[in-house]
C-alpha positions as CSV (number, residue, x, y, z in Angstrom):
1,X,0.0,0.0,0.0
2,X,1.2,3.4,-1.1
3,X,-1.8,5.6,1.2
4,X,-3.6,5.0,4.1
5,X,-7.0,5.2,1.6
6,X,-6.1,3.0,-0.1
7,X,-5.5,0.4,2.8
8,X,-8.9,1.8,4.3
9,X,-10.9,1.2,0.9
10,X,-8.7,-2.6,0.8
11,X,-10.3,-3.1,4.4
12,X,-13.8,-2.5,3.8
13,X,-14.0,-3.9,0.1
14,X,-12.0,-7.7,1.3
15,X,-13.8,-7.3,4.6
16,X,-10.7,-8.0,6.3
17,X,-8.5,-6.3,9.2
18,X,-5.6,-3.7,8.2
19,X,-3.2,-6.4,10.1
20,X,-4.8,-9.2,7.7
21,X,-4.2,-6.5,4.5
22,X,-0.8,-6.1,5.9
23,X,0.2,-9.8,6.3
24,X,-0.8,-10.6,2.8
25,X,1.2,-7.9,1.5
26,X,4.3,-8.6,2.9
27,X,3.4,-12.6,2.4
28,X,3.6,-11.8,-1.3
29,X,6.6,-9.7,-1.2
30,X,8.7,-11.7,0.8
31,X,7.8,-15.1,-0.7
32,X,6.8,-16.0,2.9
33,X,3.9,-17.8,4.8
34,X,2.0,-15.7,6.8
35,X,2.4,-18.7,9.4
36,X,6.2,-17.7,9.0
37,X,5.5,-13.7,9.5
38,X,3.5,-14.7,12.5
39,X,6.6,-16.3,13.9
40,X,9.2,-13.5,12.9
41,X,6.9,-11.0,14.9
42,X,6.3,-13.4,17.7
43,X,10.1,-12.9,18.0
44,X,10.1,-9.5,18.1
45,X,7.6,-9.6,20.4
46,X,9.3,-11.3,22.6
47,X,11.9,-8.7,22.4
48,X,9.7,-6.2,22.9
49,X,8.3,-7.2,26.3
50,X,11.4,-7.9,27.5
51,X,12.8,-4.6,27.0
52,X,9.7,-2.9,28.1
53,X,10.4,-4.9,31.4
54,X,13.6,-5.0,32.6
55,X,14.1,-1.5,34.4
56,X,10.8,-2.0,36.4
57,X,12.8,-3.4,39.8
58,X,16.0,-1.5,39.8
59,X,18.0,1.0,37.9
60,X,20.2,-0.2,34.7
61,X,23.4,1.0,34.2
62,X,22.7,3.6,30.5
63,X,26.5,4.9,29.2
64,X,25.9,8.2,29.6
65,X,24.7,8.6,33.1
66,X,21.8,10.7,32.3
67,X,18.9,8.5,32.9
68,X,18.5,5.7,34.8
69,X,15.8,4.2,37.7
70,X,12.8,6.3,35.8
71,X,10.6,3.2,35.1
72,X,11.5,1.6,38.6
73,X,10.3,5.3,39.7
74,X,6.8,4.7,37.6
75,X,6.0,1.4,39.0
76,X,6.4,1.9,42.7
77,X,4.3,5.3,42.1
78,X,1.8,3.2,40.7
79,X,1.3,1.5,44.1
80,X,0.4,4.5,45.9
81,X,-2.8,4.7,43.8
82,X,-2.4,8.4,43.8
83,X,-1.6,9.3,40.4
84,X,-3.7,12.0,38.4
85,X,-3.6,10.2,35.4
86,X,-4.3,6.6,36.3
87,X,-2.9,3.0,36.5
88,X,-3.3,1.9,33.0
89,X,-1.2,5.4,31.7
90,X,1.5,5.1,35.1
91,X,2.1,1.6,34.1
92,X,2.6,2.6,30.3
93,X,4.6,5.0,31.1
94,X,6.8,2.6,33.1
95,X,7.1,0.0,30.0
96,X,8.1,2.9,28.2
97,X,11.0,4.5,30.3
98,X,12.1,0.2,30.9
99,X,12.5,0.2,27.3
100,X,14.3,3.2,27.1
101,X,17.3,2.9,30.1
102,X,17.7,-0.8,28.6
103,X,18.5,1.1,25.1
104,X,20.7,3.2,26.8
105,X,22.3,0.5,28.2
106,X,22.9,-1.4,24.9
107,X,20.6,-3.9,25.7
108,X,18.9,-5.5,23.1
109,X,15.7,-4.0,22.0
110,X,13.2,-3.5,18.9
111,X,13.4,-0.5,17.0
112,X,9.7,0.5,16.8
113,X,10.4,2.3,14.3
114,X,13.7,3.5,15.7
115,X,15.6,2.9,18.5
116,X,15.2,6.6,20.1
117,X,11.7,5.6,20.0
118,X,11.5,1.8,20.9
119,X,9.4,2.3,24.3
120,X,6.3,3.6,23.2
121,X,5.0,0.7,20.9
122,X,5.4,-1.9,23.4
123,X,4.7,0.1,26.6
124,X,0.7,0.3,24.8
125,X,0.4,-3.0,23.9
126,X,2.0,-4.6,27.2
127,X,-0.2,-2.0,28.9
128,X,-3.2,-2.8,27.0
129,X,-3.0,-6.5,27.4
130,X,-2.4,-6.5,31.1
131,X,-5.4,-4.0,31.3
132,X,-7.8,-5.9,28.8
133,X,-6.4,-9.4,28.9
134,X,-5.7,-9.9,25.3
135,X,-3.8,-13.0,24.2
136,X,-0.4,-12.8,22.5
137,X,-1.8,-13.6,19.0
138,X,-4.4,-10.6,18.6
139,X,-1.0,-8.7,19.6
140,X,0.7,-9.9,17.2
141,X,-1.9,-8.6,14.5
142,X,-2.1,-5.6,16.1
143,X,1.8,-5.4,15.8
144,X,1.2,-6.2,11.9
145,X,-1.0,-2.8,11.7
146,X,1.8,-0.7,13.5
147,X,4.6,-1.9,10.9
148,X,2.0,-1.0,8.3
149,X,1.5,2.6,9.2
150,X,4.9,3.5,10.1
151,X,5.8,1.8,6.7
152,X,3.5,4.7,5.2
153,X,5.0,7.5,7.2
154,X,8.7,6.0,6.3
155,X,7.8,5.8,2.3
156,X,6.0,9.3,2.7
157,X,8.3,11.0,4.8
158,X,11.1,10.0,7.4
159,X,11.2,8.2,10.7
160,X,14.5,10.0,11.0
161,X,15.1,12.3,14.1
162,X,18.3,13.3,11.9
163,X,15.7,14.3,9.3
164,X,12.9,15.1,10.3
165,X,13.0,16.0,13.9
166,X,11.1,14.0,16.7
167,X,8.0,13.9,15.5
168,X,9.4,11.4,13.1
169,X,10.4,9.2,15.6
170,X,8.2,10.2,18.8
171,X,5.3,10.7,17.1
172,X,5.3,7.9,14.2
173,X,6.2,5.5,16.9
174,X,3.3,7.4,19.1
175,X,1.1,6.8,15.3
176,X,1.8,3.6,15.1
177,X,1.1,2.4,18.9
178,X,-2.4,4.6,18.4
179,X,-3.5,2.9,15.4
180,X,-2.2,-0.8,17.3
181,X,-4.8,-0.1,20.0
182,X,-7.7,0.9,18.0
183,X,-7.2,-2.6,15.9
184,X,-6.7,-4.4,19.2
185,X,-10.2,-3.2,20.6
186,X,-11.7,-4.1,17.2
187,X,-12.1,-0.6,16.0
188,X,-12.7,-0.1,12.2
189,X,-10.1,0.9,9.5
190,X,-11.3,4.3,9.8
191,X,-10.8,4.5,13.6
192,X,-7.4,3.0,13.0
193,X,-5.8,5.9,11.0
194,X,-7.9,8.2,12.8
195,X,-6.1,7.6,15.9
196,X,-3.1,7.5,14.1
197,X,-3.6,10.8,12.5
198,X,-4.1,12.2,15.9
199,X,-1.1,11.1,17.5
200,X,1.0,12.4,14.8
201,X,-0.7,16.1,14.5
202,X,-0.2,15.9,19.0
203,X,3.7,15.9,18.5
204,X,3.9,18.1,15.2
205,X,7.3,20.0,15.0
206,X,8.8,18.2,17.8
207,X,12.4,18.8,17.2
208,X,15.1,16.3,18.3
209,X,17.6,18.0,20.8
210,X,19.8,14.9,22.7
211,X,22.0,16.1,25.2
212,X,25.4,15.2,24.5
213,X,24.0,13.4,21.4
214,X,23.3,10.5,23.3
215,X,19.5,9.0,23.1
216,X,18.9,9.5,27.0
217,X,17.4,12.9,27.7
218,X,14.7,14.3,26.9
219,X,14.0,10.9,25.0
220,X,13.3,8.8,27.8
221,X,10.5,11.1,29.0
222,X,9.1,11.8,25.4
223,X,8.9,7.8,25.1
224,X,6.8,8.0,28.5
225,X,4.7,11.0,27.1
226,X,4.4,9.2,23.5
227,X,3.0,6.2,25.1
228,X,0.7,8.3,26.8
229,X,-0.3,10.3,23.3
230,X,-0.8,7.1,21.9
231,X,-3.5,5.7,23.9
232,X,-5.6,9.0,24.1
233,X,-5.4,9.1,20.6
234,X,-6.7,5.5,20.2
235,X,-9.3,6.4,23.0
236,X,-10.5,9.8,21.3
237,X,-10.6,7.4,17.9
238,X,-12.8,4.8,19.4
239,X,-15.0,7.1,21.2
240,X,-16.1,8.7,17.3
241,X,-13.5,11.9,17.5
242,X,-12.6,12.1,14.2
243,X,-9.3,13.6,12.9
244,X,-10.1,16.9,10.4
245,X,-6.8,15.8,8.0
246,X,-6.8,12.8,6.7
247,X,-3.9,10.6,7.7
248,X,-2.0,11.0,4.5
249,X,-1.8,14.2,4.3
250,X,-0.9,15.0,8.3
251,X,2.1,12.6,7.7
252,X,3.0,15.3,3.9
253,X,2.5,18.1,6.6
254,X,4.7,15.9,9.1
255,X,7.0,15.9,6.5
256,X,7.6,19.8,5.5
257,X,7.6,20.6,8.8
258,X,10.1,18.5,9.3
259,X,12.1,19.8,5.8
260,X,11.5,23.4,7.3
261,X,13.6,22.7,10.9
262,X,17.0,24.2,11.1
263,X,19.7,21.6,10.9
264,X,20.5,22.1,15.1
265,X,17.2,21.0,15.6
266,X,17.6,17.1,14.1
267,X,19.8,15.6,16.4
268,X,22.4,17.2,16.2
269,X,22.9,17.9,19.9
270,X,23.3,21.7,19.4
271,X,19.9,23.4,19.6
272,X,17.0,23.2,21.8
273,X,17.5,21.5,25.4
274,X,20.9,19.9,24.3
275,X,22.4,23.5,24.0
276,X,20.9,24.7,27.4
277,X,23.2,25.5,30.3
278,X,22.9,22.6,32.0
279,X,22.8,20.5,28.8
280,X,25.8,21.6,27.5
281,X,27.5,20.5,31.1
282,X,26.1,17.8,30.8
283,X,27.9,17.2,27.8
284,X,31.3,18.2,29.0
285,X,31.3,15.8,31.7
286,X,30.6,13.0,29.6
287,X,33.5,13.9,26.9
288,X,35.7,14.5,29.8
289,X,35.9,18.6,28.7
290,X,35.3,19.9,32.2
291,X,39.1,19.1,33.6
């Protein structure tokens, strides 16, 4: 598929889910079984909630020194039952700083569709199943919809921080996970890019400002924050809120936006937070340039 329309019109015509559209289309172009796909992503899967789990009882050990203990932080908050924005978002947000420290700490993770950007995917789904109980296969279909729309944003315009700031990484990621969770509470085709749209439009012009270059701060907290963008999205979607731009062109608008930020502003590590006072300390202590 070359549009999200055209996925939307396959869905209604076939009768068949996006993930089902999505399968068959990649079945075909990689000469493999869908039984096979289903076993690739099972893998991945697997990855996925590992690395959305492993921070949640202690901090990890990420190069730079930047972040570290945040999801540990999340889950024992989550206890206290005194959060404003809930359980199901605390927990989410846990997943997704897990994912993040383990990143940072070259563990091995899924890019989803980047590595800057791996928490928020599996943080909705992980959070979604434990709060819906959904079994690992409709997960995996769901999964099968994500790849699908971050495919679209990828062909269209970039996932790339370097190119097009974070809202190509954040907020596809943030797109993808939206549209995951509409198909996982059987929402239609519609819904699904609906959600997706709003996600994306949430996050527009996010620029990508790593201090010291390193994919700690502020990406660990926009991965919490993504996670969290993502499931209002999908839960504005279900409820009927419709998106005013259609999906395919919010992702061309992602895109000039994107085209239009100055080169310090794409991960370069010398604009927005990254070039900050404390941010360029920061720095200097890592590369050893405050002795």
């Amino acid at each position: 598929m070359n549009s999200a329309q055209e996925w939307i019109e396959k869905s209604k015509s076939m009768q068949l889910t996006l993930s089902e559209i999505y399968m068959e289309e990649q079945s075909k172009k990689l000469g493999q079984r869908k039984e096979d796909l289903l076993l690739e992503m099972e893998k991945r899967w697997a990855i996925m909630s590992s690395s959305a789990q492993k921070g949640l009882h202690g901090a990890l050990n990420p190069l730079g020194g930047i972040i570290g203990g945040e999801a540990f932080k999340m889950r024992e908050y989550r206890k206290h039952n005194k959060s404003y924005s809930g359980s199901s978002l605390v927990n989410a947000m846990a997943y997704a700083f897990s994912t993040s420290e383990y990143n940072a700490s070259m563990g091995k993770i899924c890019a989803a569709p980047t590595a800057g950007s791996a928490g928020i995917l599996p943080a909705a789904i992980l959070s979604a199943k434990e709060q819906h109980g959904f079994s690992d296969e409709v997960c995996l279909y769901a999964l099968f919809t994500a790849g699908g729309i971050g495919e679209l944003i990828a062909k269209t315009a970039t996932v790339s921080g370097a190119e097009g700031g974070c809202q190509a990484e954040c907020g596809s990621a943030a797109a993808m996970a939206a549209g995951a969770l509409v198909e996982l509470s059987g929402g239609s085709s519609e819904m699904v890019f609906h959600a997706a749209s709003i996600a994306l439009k949430n996050v527009m012009g996010l620029v990508c400002d790593p201090i010291a270059g390193l994919v700690e701060a502020p990406c660990s907290k926009r991965n919490a924050s993504g996670v969290v963008n993502a499931m209002i999205s999908a839960d504005m979607a279900l409820a009927g809120v419709e998106s005013v731009i259609p999906f395919d062109e919010v992702v061309l608008a992602m895109k000039e936006v994107g085209d239009r930020l100055d080169p310090d502003l794409r991960e370069t590590g010398k604009g927005g937070v990254a070039a900050t006072p404390t941010g360029q300390r920061i720095a200097d202590r890592i590369f050893g340039r405050d002795e």
